[in-house]
N, C-alpha and C positions, 0 to 999 in steps of 0.2 A: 357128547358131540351133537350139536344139532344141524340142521342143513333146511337153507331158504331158499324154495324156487320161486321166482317174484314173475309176478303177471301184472299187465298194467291195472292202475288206478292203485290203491290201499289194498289190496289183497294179496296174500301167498298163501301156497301152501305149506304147511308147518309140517316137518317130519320129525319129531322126536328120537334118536334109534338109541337113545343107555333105556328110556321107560320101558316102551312097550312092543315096539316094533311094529305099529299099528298106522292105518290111514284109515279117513271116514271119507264115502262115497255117496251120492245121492243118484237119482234119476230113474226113467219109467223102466218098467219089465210089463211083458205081457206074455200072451199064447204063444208068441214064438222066441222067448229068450227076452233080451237086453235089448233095450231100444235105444237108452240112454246109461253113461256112467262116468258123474261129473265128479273130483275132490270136492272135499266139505274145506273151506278156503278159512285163514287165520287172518280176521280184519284188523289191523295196526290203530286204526281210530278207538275200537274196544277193545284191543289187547285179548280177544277171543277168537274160540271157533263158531262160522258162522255163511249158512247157504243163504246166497244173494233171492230175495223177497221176490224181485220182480221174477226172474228164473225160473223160482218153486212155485208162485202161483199160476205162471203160464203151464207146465211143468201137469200142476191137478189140474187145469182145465181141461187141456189135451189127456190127458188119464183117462179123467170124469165125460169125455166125449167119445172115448174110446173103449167104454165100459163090456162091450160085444165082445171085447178082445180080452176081456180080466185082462183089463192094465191098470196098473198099480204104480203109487210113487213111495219107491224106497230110502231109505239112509243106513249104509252098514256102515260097520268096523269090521276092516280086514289086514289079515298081517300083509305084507311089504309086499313077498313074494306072491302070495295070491292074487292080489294088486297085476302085478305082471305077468301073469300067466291068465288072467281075465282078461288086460289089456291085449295079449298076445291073439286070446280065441276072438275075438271082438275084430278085429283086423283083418285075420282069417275068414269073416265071415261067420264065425259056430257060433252064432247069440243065444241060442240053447243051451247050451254047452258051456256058455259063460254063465248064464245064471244059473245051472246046474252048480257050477265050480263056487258061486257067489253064496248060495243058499249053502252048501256043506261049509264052505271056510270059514265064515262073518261070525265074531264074535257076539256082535249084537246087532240085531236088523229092528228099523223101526218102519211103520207107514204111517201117509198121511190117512187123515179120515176118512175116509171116504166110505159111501155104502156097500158090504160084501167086499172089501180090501181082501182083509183078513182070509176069507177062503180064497177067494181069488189066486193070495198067495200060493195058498197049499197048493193049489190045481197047477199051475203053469211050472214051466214051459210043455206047453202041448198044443200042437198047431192046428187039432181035430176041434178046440173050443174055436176056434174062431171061426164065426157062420159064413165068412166071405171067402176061405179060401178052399 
């Protein structure tokens, strides 16, 4: 069984649930949790999965601008439910707490390039790295 939640223009999100049980997420993380946590959207013109261009490079600029904070732009894989109970902390306010939930559950996490990502990762959520608050 599959299931289309359609957003305007050529885009959906694709949920496969007989494969894997799986959804891919992009957006920033920093010092203090989740900033951002957009779906990775299934474009109908490529018949793929596929994060909107203009989005992801505004997306590193503010990252790359915001580097004081290790902010970092991610892409997971996460099952269904994890999906929803990140959406849930995120609402709540616990953006710590969501990418706590995000970094144990993601089957696979990717980052953009950027310089010192990579630890930056390791380091966050910790609100003491950030020199402004």
């Amino acid at each position: 069984m599959q299931f289309y939640f359609f957003i305007p223009r050529i885009y959906i999100i694709f949920v496969n649930i007989i494969n894997n049980q799986t959804m891919k997420y992009y957006g920033i993380a920093d010092a203090h949790g989740i900033e951002s946590f957009r779906p990775v959207t299934f474009n109908t013109a490529i018949e793929g999965f596929e994060v909107d261009p203009r989005e992801l490079s505004m997306m590193v600029l503010r990252a790359n601008a915001n580097r004081q904070r290790h902010a970092v732009v991610y892409q997971a894989e996460l099952p269904i439910p994890a999906c929803k109970e990140i959406n849930s902390l995120l609402k709540e306010g616990k953006y710590d707490e969501a990418l706590t939930k995000l970094k144990g559950e993601a089957t696979n996490i990717m980052l953009a390039r950027s310089p010192g990502a990579e630890k930056s990762w390791n380091l966050i959520p910790n609100p003491d790295l950030d020199p402004f608050s």
